[in-house]
Each structure stands twice: as structure tokens, then as C-alpha cells.
N, C-alpha and C positions, 0 to 999 in steps of 0.2 A: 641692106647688108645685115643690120639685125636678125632679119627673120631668117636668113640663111644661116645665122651664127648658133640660132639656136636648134635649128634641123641639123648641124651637123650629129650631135650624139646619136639622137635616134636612128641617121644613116649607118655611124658606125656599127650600132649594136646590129643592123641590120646586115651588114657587111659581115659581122663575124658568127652570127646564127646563120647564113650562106654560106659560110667557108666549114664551119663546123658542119653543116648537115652534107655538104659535096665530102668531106673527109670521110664520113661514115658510109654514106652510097660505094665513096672507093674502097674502104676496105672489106665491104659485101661482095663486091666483083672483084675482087685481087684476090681473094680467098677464094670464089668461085671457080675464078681460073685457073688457079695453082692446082687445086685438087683435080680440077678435070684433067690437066696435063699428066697428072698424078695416075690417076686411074688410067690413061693411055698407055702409059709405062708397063702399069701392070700387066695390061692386055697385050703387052706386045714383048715382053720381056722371056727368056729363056728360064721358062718355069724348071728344066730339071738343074739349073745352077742357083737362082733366086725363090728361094723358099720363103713365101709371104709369112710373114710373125702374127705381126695384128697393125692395128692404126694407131700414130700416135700425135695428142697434140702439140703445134709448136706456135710461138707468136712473135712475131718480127715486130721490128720498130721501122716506119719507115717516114718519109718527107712528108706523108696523109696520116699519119698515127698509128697505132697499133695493129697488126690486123693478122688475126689467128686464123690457123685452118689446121687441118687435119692429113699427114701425109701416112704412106703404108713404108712399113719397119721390114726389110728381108735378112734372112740369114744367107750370103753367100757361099756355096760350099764350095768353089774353086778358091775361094781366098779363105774361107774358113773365120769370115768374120762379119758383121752384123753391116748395114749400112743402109742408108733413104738412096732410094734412084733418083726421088724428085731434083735430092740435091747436087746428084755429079750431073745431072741432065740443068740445070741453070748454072752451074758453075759457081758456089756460093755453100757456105756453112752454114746451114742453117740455127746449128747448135748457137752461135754468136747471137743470133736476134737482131742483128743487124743488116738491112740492107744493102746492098752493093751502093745504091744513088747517096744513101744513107750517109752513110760512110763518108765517101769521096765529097761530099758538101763538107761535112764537119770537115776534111781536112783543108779541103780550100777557106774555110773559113777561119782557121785557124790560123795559114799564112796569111792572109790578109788582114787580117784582126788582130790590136795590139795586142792580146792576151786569150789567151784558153780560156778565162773567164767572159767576156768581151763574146768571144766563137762561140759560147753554151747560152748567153744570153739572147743572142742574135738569132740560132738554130734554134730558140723558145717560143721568139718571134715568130717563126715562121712555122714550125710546128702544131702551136697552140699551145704548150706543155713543155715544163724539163723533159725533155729527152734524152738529154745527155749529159752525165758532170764536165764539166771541167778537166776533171784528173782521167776522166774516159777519153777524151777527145786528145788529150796530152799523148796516154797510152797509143793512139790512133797514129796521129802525126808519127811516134819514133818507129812503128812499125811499116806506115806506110811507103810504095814504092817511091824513088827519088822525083820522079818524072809529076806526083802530084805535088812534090814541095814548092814549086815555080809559082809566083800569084799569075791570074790572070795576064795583068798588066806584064809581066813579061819584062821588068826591069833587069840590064844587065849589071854586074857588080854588087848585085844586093845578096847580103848575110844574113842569117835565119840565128837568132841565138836564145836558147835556151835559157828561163829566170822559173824561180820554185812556183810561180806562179804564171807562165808561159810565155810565148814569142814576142819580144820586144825589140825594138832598134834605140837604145842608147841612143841622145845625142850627141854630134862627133864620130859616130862610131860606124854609118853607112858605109862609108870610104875606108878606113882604117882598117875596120875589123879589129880594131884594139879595144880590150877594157879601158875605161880612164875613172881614177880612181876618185868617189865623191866620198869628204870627209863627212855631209852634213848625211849621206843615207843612212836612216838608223832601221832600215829593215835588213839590214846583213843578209841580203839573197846572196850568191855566188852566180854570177850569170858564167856560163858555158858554150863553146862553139859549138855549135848542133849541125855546123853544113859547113862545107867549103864552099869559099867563092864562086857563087855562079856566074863568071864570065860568059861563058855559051849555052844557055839552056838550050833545050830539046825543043824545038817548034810545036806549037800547038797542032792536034791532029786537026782537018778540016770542017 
């Protein structure tokens, strides 16, 4: 049991010089294929309406780290306005930096997670790196669609409530849905209903 107590570090560091070097590998091939997809477009696009500009760089965040490539800028003249094909062709703003998988993690992790701080710590974990504030992932949740607010677990009658510091369940307060008022808190947050009661969520897709 010793000798195995002290091999564990070295497996760790070893474990995470593996995940950091598979991180890098993917985002050489996620850039590689973005842009080939990219250049298909090109080639296959309605050259007298998409008038090529130049190339521009852009760099997403995503679940593997960073990872930049290069897409081509058109000027549409039927709409008479600037716009990437790469991007209405994956369905995704590129402009955000954020992934689509990206994304929908932090918000799942957000409901599931005492707090927005707790969700950025957790997405650090598993990143390698701050990826995301706190106050980013907050932004996230209130814009996100209803159907990601659900946790996993799929609790029925559970409240989602709003603290300046993120999603919490007050004790007492799963069932209620009432604030109950604590004289000893001396952080004077205002917690806020963020959801109605989800009695009947929406069924997980298959």
C-alpha cells in the first residue's frame, strides 16, 4: 500500500500531460476541419451573390481548449451585408467564442451546481483553465433556452432561484418556493425567482 501511495502523483502528472497533449492534437484537427469545410463552401457557393473579402481569424473556447482557425469574410449583395458561410452553415456565432457543447455544459452545470461560482470551478476542472467567469455562465443561464434549465435528474417541483452570486436552494425553500427570512445573514443578497415551478418538464431527448 505505500509503494502504491507514492506512485499515485506521478500517475497523476501523468494523466494530465495525456489529457493536455490529446487537448492540443484536437484542437489541430477541429481547426483543420472547420477550415476544410470552410473552403468547400467557398467552392461551392453562388459566387455572383458572395463576393469573397479576405480571411479572417477567429478562436472559440471549447470543452478541449482553445482552438483558432481561420474562416473566409463575404460581402453578400443580395442582402447587402458582410457575413462568414462557415457560420450559418454550423449553425453557431462564431463572433461569441463560444461553442455550441461549450455552452450547454456550463449551463447544465450551472443548474446542477450550488452556485455560478461552484459551475466555473467545476468547467476549470474539466477544461484545464478558467474558461469561464462566473458572471459569464450567470449571463448564459438567463439567456439560455427553458428546456436547458431542467438538471439531468429531472426533479419534478424543483425552483431555480436567482442569488448575486448564483443558483441556490435555500433551506425550506425546495417545496415552498417562499423566501424565509434569516436575521443572522449579513451578506444582504436579495435572492429572486428565476423559474416557475417545474411541475412537468419537457422529457429528455433520446
Amino acid at each position: 500500500m505505500k509503494h502504491l501511495t507514492t506512485e499515485w502523483p506521478l500517475l497523476k502528472e501523468l494523466e494530465e500531460q495525456l489529457v493536455r497533449t490529446l487537448q492540443k492534437v484536437f484542437a489541430v484537427l477541429l481547426a483543420a476541419l472547420l477550415e476544410e469545410i470552410d473552403q468547400q463552401l467557398a467552392e461551392a457557393r453562388d459566387k455572383r451573390r458572395y463576393q469573397l473579402k479576405d480571411k479572417r481569424p477567429t478562436t472559440i473556447q471549447t470543452l478541449f481548449g482553445e482552438v483558432t482557425f481561420r474562416r473566409n469574410y463575404y460581402y453578400d449583395r443580395q442582402a447587402g451585408a458582410y457575413t462568414f458561410l462557415l457560420d450559418a452553415e454550423l449553425g453557431f456565432d462564431g463572433a461569441q467564442s463560444i461553442s455550441p457543447c461549450l455552452e450547454e455544459t456550463a449551463v447544465e452545470l450551472a443548474v446542477e451546481c450550488s452556485s455560478y461560482r461552484k459551475a466555473a470551478h467545476t468547467l476549470e476542472s474539466i477544461v484545464g483553465y478558467a474558461v469561464m467567469s462566473h458572471e459569464a455562465i450567470r449571463q448564459l443561464v438567463l439567456e439560455a433556452p427553458v428546456s436547458l434549465h431542467h438538471p439531468v435528474s429531472q426533479r419534478h417541483g424543483r425552483v431555480l432561484f436567482v442569488e448575486a452570486d448564483g443558483l441556490c436552494f435555500p433551506p425550506g425553500e425546495r417545496e415552498t418556493g417562499e423566501r424565509r427570512e434569516n436575521p443572522g445573514d449579513s451578506r444582504g443578497m436579495e435572492t429572486k425567482r428565476f423559474a416557475a415551478r417545474a411541475r412537468e418538464p419537457a422529457p429528455l431527448p433520446p
